[in-house]
Structure formats: C-alpha cells, structure tokens
N, C-alpha and C positions, 0 to 999 in steps of 0.2 A: 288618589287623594282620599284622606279619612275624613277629614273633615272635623268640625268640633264633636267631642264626646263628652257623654254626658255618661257616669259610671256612678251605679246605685251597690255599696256595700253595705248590708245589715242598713241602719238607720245615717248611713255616711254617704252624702253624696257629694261626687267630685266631677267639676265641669272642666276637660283636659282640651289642648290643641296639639295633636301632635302631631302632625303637617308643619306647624313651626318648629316646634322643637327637633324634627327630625331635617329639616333643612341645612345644604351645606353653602359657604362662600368663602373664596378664598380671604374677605376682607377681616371673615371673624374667624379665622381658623384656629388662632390661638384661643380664645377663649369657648371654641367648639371641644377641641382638646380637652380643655381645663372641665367643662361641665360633661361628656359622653359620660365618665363612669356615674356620678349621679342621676342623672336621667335614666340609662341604663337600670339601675339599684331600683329607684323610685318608679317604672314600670313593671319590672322583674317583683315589686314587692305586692303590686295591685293584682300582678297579672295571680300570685301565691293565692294573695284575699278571694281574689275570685272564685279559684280553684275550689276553695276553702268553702265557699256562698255555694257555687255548684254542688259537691257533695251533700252540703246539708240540705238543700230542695230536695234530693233524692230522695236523701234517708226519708226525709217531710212526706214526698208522696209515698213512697216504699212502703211507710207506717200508715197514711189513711188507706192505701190498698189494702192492705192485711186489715184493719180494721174493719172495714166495709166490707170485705169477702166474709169476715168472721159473724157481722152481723147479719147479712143476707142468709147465710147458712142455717145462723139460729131463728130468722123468722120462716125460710122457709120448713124445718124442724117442727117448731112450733104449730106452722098450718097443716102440715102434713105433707106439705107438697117435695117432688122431687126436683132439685135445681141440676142443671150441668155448667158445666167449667166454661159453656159460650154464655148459658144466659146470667154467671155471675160478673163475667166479664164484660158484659155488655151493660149489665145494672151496675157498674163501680164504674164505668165511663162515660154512664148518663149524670152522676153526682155533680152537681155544681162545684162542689170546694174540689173536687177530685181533679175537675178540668180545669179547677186555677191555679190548683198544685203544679198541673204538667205544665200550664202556659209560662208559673212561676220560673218550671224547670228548664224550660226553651229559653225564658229571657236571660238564665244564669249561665246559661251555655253557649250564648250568643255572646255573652260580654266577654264569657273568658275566654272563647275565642278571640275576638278582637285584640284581649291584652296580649293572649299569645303573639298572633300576627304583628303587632306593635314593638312588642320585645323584640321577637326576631329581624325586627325591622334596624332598632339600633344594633344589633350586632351586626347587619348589614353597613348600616353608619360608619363605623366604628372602621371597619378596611376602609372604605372610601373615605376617611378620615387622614385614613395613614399615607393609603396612597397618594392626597391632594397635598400631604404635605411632603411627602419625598419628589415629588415632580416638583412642586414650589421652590424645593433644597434644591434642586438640580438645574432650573432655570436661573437660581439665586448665584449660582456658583458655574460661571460658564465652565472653569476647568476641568470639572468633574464630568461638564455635558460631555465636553472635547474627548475627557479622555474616554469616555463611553461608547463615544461614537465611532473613536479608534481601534478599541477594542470589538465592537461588533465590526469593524470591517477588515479587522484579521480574523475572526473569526466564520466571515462569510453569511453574516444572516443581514 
C-alpha cells in the first residue's frame, strides 16, 4: 500500500491517493475501464514533471559544486596554500547550501521514483482490468464457459 501522496513540482503541489485510484471491483469495472487510460496519462504526466524537477536539482547541485570547487581553489591561490582534490571535496560537502542541494536532490529522486513505481503500477492495472473483465464475459455467458471447457477436455489440459 502507498498510501496518500503528497508531490511537490516546482511551486505545485499535489495531494494524490493512489491506492484508490489503483483499486479493482468487479461492481465498477465499467467505469474502471472508462477511466485507466486517464489515470494512466495523468500519472505518466507527473511521473515526466518529476523526471523533469530531478534533472534540474542536479544540474542545481552540479553548478554549486563547480562553483565552490572554483572558489576554494582561488582562496587557497590567493593564500598560497596547496589544496588536494580530498580536501576540496571535503570543503564543498561541509557547505550548508551544498548539503541542501543534495537533500533537494534525494527528495527529487525519491518522488520520481515513486511516480515511476505508481505508473508501472496502472500498466499492471490495466491487464487485470482486462482479465476481470473477460472472466466476467465468460461467467456472463455460460456457453462460451461450456464450450471452453470442452475444448480443454479434448484437448487434455
């Protein structure tokens, strides 16, 4: 179970449930039907945004690193001192904005995860949609059961 989500795009945020919306019963299946490709769309479109939010936290930290490496270089320059590639590395992951860069980054890769997971979830839906409703067709129409059944029993399975 996912539970209620709460998805933060840019300055959009959206509070989803999709434990409901991914739920099946034979009583709504027509209109399960009628709405999968929507749902479908409309987490396939978040799960895009995300992607979209993810990349740009990167670039985000990407560019304060380079910035920070560039400025560390020029004060140690400046003082004369020699730096190495652990202790500039070590001073750009002491940076406060550096570390809320990557936290930024962790939470954008946590989301679009979960959209991911979620989408692949209704494409899972979406068979056990179809299947629920061709068992439905085949209980609905005992002839079809009958002849099915006679067919697997000349068949031998």
């Amino acid at each position: 179970m996912i539970g209620k989500l709460t998805i933060v795009l840019g300055d959009e945020v959206q509070e989803l449930n999709p434990d409901a919306e991914l739920k099946l019963a034979e009583e709504t299946i027509n209109d399960d039907l009628k709405n999968q490709p929507a749902l479908y769309a409309f987490y396939a479109v978040l799960q895009e945004a995300a992607d979209s939010e993810l990349a740009d936290r990167k670039l985000a930290m990407e560019t304060m690193e380079a910035v920070l490496d560039e400025h560390i270089r020029a004060e140690a320059l400046t003082a004369g001192t020699k730096v190495t590639e652990t202790m500039i590395g070590s001073k750009i992951r002491l940076n406060e904005d550096y570390q809320a860069s990557i936290i930024a980054l962790n939470q954008a890769k946590a989301q679009a995860g979960k959209l991911r997971a979620i989408k692949e979830a209704f494409v899972h839906r979406k068979d056990m949609l179809v299947t629920l409703a061709s068992n439905m067709r085949a209980q609905a129409d005992p002839e079809i059961f009958i002849k099915k059944e006679q067919f697997r029993n000349k068949q031998g399975v």
